[in-house]
Residue frames relative to the residue before (quaternion, step in Angstrom):
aa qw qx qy qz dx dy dz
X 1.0000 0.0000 0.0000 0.0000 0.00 0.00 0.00
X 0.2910 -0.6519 0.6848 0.1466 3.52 -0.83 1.06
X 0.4773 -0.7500 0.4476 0.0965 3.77 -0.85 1.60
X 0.5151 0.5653 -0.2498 0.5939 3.72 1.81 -0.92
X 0.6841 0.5567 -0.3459 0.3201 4.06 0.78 -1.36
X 0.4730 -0.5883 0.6070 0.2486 3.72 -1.37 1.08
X 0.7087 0.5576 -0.2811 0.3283 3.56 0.98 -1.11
X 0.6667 0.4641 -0.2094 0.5444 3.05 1.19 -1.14
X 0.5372 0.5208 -0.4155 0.5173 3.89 0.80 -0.33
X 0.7719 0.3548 -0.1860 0.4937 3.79 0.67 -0.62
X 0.5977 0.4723 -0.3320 0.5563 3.40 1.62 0.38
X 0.6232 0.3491 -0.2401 0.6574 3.44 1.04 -0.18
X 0.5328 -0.7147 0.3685 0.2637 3.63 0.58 0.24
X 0.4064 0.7878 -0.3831 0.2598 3.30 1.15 0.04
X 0.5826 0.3224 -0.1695 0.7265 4.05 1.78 -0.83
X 0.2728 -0.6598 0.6763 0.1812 3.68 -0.87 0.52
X 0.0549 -0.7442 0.6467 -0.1579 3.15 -1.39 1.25
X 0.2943 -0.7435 0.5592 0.2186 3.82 -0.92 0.99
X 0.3524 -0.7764 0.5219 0.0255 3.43 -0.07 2.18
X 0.3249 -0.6204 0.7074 0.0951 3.86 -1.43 0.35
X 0.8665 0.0506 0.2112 0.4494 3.21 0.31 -1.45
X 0.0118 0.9012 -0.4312 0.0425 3.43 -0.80 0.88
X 0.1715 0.8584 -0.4835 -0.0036 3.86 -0.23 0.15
X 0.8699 -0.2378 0.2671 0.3398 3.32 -1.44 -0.47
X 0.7836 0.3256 -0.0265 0.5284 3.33 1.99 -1.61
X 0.8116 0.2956 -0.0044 0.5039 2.81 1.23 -1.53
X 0.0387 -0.6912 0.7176 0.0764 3.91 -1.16 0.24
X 0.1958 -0.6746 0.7105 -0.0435 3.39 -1.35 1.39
X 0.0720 0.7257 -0.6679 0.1488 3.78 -0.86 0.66
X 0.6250 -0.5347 0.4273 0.3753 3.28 -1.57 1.02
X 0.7020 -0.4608 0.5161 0.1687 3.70 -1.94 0.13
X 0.2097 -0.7503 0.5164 0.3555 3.59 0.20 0.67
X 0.8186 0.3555 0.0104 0.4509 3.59 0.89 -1.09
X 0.1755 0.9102 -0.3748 -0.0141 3.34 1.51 0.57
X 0.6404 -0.6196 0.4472 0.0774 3.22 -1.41 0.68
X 0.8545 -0.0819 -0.0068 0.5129 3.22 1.41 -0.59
X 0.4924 -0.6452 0.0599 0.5810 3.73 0.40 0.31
X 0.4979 0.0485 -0.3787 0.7787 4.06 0.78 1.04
X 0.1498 0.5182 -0.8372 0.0901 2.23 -2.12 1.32
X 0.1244 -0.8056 0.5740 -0.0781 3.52 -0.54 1.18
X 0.1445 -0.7066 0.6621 0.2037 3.42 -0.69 0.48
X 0.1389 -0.7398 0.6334 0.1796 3.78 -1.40 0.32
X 0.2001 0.8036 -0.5598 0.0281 3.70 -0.65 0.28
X 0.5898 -0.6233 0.4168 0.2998 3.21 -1.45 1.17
X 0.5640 -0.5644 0.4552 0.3953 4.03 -1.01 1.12
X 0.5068 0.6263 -0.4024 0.4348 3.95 0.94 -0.62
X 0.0332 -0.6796 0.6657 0.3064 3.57 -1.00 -0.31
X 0.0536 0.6764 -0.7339 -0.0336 2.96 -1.42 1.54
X 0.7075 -0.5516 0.3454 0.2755 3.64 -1.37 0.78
X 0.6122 -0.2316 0.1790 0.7345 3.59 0.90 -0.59
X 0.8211 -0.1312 0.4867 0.2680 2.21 -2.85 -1.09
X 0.6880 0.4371 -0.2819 0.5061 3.35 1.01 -0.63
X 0.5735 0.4538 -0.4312 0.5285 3.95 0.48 -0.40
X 0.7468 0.5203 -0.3992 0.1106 3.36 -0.11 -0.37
X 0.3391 -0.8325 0.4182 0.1311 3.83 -0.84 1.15
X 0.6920 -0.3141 0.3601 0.5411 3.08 -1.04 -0.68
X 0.6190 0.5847 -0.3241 0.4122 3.46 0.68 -0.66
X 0.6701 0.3717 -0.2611 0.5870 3.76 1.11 -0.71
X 0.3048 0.7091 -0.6118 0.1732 3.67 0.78 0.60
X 0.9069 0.0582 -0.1530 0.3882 3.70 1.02 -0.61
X 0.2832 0.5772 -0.5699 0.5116 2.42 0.62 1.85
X 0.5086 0.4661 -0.3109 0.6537 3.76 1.55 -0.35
X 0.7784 0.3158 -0.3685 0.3983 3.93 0.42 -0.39
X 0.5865 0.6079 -0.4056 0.3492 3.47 1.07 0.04
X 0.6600 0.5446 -0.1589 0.4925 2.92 1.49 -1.20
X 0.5662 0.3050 -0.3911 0.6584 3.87 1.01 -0.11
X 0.6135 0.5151 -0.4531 0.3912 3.85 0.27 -0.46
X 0.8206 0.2700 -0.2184 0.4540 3.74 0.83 -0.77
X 0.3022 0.6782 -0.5795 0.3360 3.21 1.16 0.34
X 0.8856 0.2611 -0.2115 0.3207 3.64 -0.04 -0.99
X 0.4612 0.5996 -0.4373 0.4864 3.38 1.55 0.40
X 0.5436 0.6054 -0.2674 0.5163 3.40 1.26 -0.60
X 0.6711 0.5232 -0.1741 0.4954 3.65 0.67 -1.18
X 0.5868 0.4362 -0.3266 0.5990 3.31 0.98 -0.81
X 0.7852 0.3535 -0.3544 0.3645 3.68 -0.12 -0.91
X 0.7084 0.4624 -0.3530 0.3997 3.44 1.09 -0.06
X 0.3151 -0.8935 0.0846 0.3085 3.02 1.54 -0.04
X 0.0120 -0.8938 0.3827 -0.2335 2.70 1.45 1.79
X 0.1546 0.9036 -0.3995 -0.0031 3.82 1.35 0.67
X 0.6669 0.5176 -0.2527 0.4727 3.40 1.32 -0.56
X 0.6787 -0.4257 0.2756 0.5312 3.79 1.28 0.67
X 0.1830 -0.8090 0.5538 -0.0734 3.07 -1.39 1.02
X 0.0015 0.7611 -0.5271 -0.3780 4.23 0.26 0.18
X 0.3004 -0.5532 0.7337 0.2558 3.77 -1.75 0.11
X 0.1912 -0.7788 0.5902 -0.0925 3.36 -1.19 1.07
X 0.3100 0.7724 -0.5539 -0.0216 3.59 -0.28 0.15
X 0.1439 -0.7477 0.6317 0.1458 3.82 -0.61 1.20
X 0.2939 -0.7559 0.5850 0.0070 3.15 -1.95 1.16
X 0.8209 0.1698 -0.1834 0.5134 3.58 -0.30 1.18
X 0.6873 -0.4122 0.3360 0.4948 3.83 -0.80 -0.69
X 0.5986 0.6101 -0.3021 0.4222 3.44 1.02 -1.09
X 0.7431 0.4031 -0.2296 0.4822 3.17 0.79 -1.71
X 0.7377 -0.4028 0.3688 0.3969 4.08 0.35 -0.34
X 0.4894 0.6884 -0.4160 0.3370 3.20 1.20 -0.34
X 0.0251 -0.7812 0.6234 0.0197 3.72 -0.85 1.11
X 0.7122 0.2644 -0.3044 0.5746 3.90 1.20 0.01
X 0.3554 -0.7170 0.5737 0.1746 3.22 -0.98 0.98
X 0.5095 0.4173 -0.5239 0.5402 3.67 0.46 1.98
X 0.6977 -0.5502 0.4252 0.1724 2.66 -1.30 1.27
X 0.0580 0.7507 -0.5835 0.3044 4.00 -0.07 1.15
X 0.1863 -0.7236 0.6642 0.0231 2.89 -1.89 1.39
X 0.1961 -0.7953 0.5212 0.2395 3.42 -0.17 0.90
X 0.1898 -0.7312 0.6546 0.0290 3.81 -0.65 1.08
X 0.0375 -0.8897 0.4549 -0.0074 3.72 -0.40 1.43
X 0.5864 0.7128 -0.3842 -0.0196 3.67 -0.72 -0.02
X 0.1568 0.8341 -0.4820 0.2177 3.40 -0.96 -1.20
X 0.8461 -0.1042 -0.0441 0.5208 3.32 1.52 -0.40
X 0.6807 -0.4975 0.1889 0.5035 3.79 -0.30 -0.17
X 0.2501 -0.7378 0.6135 0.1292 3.69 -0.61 0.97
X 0.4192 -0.6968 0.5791 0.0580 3.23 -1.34 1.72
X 0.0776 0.6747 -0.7097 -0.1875 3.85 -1.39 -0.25
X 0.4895 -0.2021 -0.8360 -0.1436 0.87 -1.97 1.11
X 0.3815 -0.8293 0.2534 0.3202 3.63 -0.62 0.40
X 0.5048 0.6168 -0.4518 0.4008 3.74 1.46 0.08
């Protein structure tokens, strides 16, 4: 746990959050500020820094997290398609420095999307 991380405060339970989905690795919880009407954020219980930190070693931890994306989608009942979104650094959109899948829908998704 990185002591500075929102994510990791809300993995250790310390920030309350309105979870969806839980396991062993991963915790998914609603968007304070969502983007579309479901917006879910997934992120691995680990704290990794982004898209860019990741090694070989976070290979499965990168297949759970696409693997439960669409089990997630389903339970939200996002049947008519959903986009997955993860942004890496400042440029890309990133505003927490943890690794995070942004699970969107609920309504039609446009492209481009910035």
């Amino acid at each position: 746990m990185a002591s500075d991380c929102l994510f990791c405060k809300i993995v250790a339970g310390e920030i309350p959050a309105k979870k969806v989905y839980e396991d062993a690795n991963l915790l998914a919880f609603h968007d304070i500020d969502p983007k579309a009407p479901t917006h879910v954020l997934l992120v691995p219980r680990r704290h990794i820094n982004s898209l860019a930190a990741i090694c070989s070693e976070d290979a499965g931890t990168m297949a759970e997290l696409l693997c439960a994306a669409p089990t997630i989608a389903a339970q939200l009942g996002l049947t008519n398609g959903f986009r997955t979104v993860i942004n890496t650094g400042p440029d890309g959109g990133q505003t927490v420095g943890h690794l995070h899948l942004h699970i969107l829908g609920g309504r039609s998704m446009h492209w481009p999307p910035g």
